[in-house]
C-alpha positions in Angstrom: 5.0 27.3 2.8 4.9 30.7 4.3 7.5 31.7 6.9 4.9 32.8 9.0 2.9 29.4 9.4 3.9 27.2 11.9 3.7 24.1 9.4 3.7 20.5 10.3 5.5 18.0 7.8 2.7 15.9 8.7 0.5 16.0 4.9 -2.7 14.6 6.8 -2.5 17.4 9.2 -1.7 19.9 5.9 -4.4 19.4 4.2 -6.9 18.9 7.4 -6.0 22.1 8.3 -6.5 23.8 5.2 -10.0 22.0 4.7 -10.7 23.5 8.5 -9.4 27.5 7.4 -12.1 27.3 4.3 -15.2 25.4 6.4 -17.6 28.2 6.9 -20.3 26.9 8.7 -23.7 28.1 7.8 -23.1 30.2 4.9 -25.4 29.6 1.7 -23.2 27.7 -1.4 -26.0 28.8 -3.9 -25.8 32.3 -3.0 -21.6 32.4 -3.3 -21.7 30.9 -6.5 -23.9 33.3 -8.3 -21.7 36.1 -6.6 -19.2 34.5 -8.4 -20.2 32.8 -11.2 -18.4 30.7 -12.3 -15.2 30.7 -10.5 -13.6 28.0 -8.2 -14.7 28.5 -4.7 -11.9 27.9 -1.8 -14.6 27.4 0.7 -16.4 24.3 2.5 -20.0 24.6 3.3 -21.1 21.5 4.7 -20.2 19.1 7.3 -20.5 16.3 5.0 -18.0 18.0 2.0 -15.6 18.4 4.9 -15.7 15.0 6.1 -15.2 13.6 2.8 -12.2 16.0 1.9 -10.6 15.4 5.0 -10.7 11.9 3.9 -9.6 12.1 0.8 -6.6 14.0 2.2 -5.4 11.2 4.4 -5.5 9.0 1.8 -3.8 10.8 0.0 -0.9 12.0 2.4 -1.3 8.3 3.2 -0.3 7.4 -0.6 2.9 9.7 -0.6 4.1 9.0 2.7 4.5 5.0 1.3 5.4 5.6 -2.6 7.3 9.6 -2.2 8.6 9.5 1.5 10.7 12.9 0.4 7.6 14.7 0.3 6.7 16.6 3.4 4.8 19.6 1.8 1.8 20.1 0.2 3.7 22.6 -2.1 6.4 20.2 -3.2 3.8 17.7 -4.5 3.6 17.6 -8.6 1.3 16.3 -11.0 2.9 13.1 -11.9 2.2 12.0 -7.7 -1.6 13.2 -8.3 -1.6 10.9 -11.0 0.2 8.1 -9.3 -2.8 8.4 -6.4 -5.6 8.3 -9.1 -3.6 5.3 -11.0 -3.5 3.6 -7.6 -7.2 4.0 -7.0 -7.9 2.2 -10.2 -5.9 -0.6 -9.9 -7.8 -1.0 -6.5 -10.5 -2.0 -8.0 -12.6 1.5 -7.3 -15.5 2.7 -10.1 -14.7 5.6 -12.9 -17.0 8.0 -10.3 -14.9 7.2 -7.5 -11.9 8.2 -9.3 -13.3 11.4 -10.5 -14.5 12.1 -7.1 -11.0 11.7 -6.0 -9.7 14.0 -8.8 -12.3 16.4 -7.9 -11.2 16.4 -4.1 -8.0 16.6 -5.0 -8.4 19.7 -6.8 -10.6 21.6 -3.9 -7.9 20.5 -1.7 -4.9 21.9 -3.6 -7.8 25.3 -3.7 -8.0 25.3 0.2 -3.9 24.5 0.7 -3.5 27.4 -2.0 -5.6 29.6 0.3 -4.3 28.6 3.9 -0.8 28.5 3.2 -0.6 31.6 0.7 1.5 29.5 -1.7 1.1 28.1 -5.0 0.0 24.3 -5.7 0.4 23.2 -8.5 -0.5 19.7 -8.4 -3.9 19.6 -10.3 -1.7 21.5 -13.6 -1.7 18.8 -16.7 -2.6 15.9 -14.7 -3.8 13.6 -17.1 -5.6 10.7 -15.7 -7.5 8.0 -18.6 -9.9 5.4 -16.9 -9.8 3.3 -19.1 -6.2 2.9 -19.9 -5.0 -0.7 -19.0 -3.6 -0.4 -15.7 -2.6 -4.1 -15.4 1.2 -4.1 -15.6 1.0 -1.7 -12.6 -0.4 -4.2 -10.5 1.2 -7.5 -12.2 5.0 -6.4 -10.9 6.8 -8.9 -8.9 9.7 -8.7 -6.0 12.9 -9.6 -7.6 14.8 -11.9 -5.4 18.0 -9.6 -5.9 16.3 -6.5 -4.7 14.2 -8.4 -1.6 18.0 -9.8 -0.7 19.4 -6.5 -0.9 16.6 -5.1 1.6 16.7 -7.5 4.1 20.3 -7.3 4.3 21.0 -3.4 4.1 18.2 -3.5 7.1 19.9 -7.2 9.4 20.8 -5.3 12.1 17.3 -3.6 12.5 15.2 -4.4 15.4 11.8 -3.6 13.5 8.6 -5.5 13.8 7.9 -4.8 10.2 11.2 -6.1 9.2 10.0 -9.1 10.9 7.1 -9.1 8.4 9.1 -9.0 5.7 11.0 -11.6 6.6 8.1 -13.7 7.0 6.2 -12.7 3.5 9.6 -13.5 1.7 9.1 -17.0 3.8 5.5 -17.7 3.3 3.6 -16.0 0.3 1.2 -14.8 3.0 -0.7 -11.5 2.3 0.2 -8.6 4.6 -2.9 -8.6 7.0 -2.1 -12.6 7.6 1.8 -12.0 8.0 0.5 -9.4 11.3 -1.4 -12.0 12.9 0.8 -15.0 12.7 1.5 -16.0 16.7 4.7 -18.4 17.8 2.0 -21.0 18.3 1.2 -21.0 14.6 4.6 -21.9 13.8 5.1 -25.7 14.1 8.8 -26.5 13.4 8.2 -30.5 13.9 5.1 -30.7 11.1 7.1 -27.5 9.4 3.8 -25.8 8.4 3.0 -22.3 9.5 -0.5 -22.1 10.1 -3.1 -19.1 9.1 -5.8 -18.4 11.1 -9.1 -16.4 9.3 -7.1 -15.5 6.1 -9.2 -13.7 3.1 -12.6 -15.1 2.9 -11.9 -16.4 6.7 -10.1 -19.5 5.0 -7.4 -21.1 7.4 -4.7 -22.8 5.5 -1.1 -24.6 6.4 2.0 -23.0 4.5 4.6 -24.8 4.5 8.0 -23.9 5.9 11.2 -24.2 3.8 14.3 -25.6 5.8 16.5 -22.4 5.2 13.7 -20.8 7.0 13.8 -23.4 10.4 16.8 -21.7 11.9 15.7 -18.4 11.5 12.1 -19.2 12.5 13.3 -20.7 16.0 15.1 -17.5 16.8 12.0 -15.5 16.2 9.8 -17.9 19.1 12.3 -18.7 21.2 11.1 -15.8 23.5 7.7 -15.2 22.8 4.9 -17.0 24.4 3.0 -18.9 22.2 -0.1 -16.2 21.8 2.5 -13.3 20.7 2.4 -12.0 17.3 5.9 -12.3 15.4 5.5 -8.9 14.0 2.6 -7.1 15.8 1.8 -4.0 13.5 -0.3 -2.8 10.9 -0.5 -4.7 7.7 0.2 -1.3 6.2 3.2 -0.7 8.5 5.0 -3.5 6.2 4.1 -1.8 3.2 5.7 1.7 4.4 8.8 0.1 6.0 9.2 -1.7 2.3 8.8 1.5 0.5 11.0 3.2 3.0 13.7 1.0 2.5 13.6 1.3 -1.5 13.6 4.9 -1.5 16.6 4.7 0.4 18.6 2.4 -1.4 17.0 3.9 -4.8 14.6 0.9 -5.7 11.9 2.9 -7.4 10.4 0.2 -9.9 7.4 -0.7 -7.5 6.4 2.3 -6.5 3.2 1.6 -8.7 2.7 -1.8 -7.9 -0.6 -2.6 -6.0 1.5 -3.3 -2.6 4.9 -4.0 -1.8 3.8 -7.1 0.1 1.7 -8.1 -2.7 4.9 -8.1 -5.0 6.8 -9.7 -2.8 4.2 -12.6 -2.1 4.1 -12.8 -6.2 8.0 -13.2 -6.2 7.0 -16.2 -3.4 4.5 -17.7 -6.2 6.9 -17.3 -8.9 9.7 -19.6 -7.2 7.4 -21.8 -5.2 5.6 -23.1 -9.1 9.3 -22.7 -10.6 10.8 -25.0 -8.1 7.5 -27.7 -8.3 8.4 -27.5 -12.0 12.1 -28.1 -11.3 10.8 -31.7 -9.2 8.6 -32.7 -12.4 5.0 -31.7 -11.3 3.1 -30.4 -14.4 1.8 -27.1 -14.5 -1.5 -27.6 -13.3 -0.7 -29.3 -10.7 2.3 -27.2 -10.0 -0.1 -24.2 -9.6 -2.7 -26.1 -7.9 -0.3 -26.5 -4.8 1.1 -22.7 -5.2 -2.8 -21.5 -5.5 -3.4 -23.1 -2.2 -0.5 -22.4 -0.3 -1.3 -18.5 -1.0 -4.8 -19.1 0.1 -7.2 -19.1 -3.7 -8.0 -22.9 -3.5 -7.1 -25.2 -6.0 -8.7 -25.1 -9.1 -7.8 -21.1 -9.9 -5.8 -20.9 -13.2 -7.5 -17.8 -14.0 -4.5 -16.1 -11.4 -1.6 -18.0 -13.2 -0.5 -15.1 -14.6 -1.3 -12.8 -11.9 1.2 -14.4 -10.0 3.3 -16.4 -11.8 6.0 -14.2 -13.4 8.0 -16.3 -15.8 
């Protein structure tokens, strides 16, 4: 950026501020685009245009800050991390339009940065972006159990909440927003069943607890009282600390898959149905105990292979 900004590493506040330098309040769009034919315009005209780019910013600042923690400048983003964002937002489940809303965002913003910060960006440049290439390998990818163990012990001596969390989705399957609210009173070491209070759908659900996992649990609630969240944070907090972690001990195959939780809970699938296999259940069955320990109900083959990674 220029020497002569007084720049935040923050990327939210980057590209907020850059939206703000172009809002011109009041001015006529029609009349600036037939001035200029043509040509891009690095302005915003409406309240609603701002509000929308200023959103589409976060999200994306929000994006790098989990899957390309090195970035801390607007300028040092590349095509191939514009892509990654768009990719992301498919694989979420979001319409053709809203993807090439984003893209179009995207491509104001890196106008507005270009303008504000009297840099070149370059991001926009031979982005390629096909909706309706199969994105499903980017969402299917698992947690190996040799990179989870690696995490969790590079980061033992870590006092983190969202440790915590990931301690408890390698433990239970459990998605990222039902890891957060699990309370000490949840965890009933005597039935060995962790309960789950509202999960997706607002389904409750027993999981049960493994006894490698007893030890370890009693540690965690031995001083909380029993309304106390084990790892009181954002759901998304777990999914930053994860990718922090990776970056930093060069992990960089999931950096496309949907969530780090998610592939960690699909890890938990895999060796929950492999060890009901092991005992001599069948597969249906096998999967019908895995498929309601994660929280789909029984009778849901149709994820097998969404989650089952043998």
């Amino acid at each position: 950026m220029h020497r002569g900004e007084n720049m935040s590493n923050n990327l939210q506040y980057q590209f907020k501020a850059a939206v703000d330098y172009g809002f011109k309040e009041g001015i006529d769009k029609h009349a600036v685009k037939a001035e200029l034919g043509k040509g891009k315009i690095d302005k915003v005209y409406s309240y609603k245009a701002r509000k929308s780019l200023i959103q589409t910013g976060a999200q994306f600042a929000n994006y790098l800050k989990i899957n390309y923690p090195q970035i801390k400048y607007i300028k040092d983003i590349r095509s191939e991390h514009a892509e990654a964002f768009l990719k992301d937002s498919i694989c979420r489940g979001c319409s053709n339009n809203t993807v090439l809303q984003y893209k179009a965002r995207l491509d104001k913003l890196a106008l507005l940065a270009a303008k504000k910060y009297r840099t070149s960006v370059h991001y926009m440049e031979h982005l390629k972006i096909n909706l309706n290439e199969n994105t499903k390998k980017v969402r299917d990818k698992a947690f190996s159990r040799a990179d989870y163990d690696t995490i969790m012990t590079y980061t033992k001596d870590s006092k983190s909440y969202s440790r915590v969390g990931l301690e408890l989705a390698g433990m239970t399957g459990a998605r990222a927003e039902e890891i957060t609210n699990i309370r000490a009173k949840d965890i009933n070491l005597d039935q060995k069943i962790i309960h789950i209070h509202n999960g997706k759908g607002k389904r409750s659900r027993d999981i049960p607890i493994q006894n490698k996992d007893i030890r370890r649990l009693t540690e965690l609630i031995l001083a909380l009282r029993p309304e106390e969240k084990l790892a009181p944070v954002r759901a998304n907090s777990l999914n930053q600390y994860l990718a922090r972690q990776c970056f930093r001990l060069g992990i960089t195959e999931y950096k496309e898959a949907k969530t780090g939780v998610h592939a960690i809970r699909k890890m938990y699938a895999t060796e929950a149905y492999l060890e009901r296999i092991n005992s001599g259940m069948g597969k249906e069955e096998a999967w019908g105990e895995v498929s309601e320990i994660l929280g789909h109900g029984k009778d849901r083959m149709d994820l097998f292979r969404v989650y089952v990674k043998v």
